[in-house]
C-alpha positions as CSV (number, residue, x, y, z in Angstrom):
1,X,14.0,9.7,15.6
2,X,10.6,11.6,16.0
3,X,11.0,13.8,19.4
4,X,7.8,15.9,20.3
5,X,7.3,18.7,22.7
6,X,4.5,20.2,23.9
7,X,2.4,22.8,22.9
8,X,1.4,25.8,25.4
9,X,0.7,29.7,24.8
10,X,0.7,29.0,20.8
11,X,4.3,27.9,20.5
12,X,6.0,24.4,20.9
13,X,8.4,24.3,24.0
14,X,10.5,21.9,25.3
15,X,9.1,20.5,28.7
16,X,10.4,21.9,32.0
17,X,13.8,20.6,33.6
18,X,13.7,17.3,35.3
19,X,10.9,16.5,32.7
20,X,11.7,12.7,31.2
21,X,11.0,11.5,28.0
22,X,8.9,8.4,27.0
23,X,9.5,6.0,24.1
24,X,6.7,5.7,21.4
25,X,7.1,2.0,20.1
26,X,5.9,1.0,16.7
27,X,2.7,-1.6,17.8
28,X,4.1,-3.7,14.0
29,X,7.9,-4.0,14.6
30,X,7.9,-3.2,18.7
31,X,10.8,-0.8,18.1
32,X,10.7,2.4,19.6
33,X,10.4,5.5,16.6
34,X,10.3,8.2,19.1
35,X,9.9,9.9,22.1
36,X,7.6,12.2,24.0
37,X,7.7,14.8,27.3
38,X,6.1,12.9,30.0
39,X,5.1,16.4,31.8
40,X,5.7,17.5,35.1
41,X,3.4,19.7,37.6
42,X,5.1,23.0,36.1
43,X,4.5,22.1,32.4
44,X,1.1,21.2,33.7
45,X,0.8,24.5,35.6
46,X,2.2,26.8,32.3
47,X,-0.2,25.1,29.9
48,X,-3.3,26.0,32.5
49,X,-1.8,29.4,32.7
50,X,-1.9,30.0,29.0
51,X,-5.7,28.5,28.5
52,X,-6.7,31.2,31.2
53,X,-4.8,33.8,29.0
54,X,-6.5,32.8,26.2
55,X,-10.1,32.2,27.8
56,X,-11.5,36.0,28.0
57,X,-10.5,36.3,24.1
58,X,-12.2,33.1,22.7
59,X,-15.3,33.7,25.4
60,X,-15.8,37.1,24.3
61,X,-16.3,35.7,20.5
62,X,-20.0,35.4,19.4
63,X,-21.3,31.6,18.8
64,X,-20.6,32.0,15.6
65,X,-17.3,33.4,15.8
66,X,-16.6,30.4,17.5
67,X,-18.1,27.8,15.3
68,X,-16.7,29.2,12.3
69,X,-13.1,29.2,14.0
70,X,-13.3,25.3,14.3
71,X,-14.4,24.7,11.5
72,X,-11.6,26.3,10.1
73,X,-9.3,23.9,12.1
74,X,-11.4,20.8,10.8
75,X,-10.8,22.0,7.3
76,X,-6.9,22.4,8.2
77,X,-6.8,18.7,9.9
78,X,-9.1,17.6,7.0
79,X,-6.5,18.7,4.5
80,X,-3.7,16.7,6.2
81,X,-5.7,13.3,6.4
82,X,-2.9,11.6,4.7
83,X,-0.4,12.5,7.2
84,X,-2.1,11.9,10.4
85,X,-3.3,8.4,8.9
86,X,-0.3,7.4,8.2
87,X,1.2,8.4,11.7
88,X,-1.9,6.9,13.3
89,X,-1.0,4.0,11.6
90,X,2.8,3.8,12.6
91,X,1.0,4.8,16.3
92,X,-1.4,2.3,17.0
93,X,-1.0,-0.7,14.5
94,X,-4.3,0.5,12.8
95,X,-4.5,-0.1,9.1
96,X,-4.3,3.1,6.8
97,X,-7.2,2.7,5.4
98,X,-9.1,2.8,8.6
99,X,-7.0,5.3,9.9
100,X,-8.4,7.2,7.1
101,X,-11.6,7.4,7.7
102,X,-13.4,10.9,8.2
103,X,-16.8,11.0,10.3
104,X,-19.8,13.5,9.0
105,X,-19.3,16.8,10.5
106,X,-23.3,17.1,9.9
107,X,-23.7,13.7,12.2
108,X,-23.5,15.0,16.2
């Protein structure tokens, strides 16, 4: 069974103690194919702690810097369309095929 975590300071990390998990159900069959870490304050707290770590580098980067750093990460997600469909799909009942879809990065 799929069992995520969350993400904070660059690394995935199980949430704090007393944290619960939550059951992700499958929208087609109504069973459950997972869980996730239904945070508490202090998971909260750690994960604001690391974004103001991280704020002075990414705000001394130029514009540019910036820009081309997410587009990077667009390309990365773009490359993986497949397997984010797919779990999108499984997710929220959504067919693959419109789970697909990509919008124009030119379009704002």
């Amino acid at each position: 069974m799929l069992r995520l975590s969350h993400f904070i300071d660059g690394q995935y990390v199980e949430p704090s103690a007393g944290s619960e998990f939550l059951p992700i159900y499958e929208p087609a069959t109504g069973k459950i194919y997972g869980e996730f870490p239904n945070a508490t304050a202090l998971d909260v707290d750690n994960a604001v702690a690391a974004a103001r770590r991280a704020f002075p580098a990414w705000a001394s980067k130029t514009a540019a810097e910036r820009s081309a750093l997410l587009y990077r990460v667009a390309d990365i997600l773009e490359s993986r369309i497949p397997e984010f469909a797919a779990a999108e799909s499984k997710d929220q009942g959504k067919t693959l095929a419109f789970a697909s879809r990509v919008r124009d990065r030119t379009r704002h």
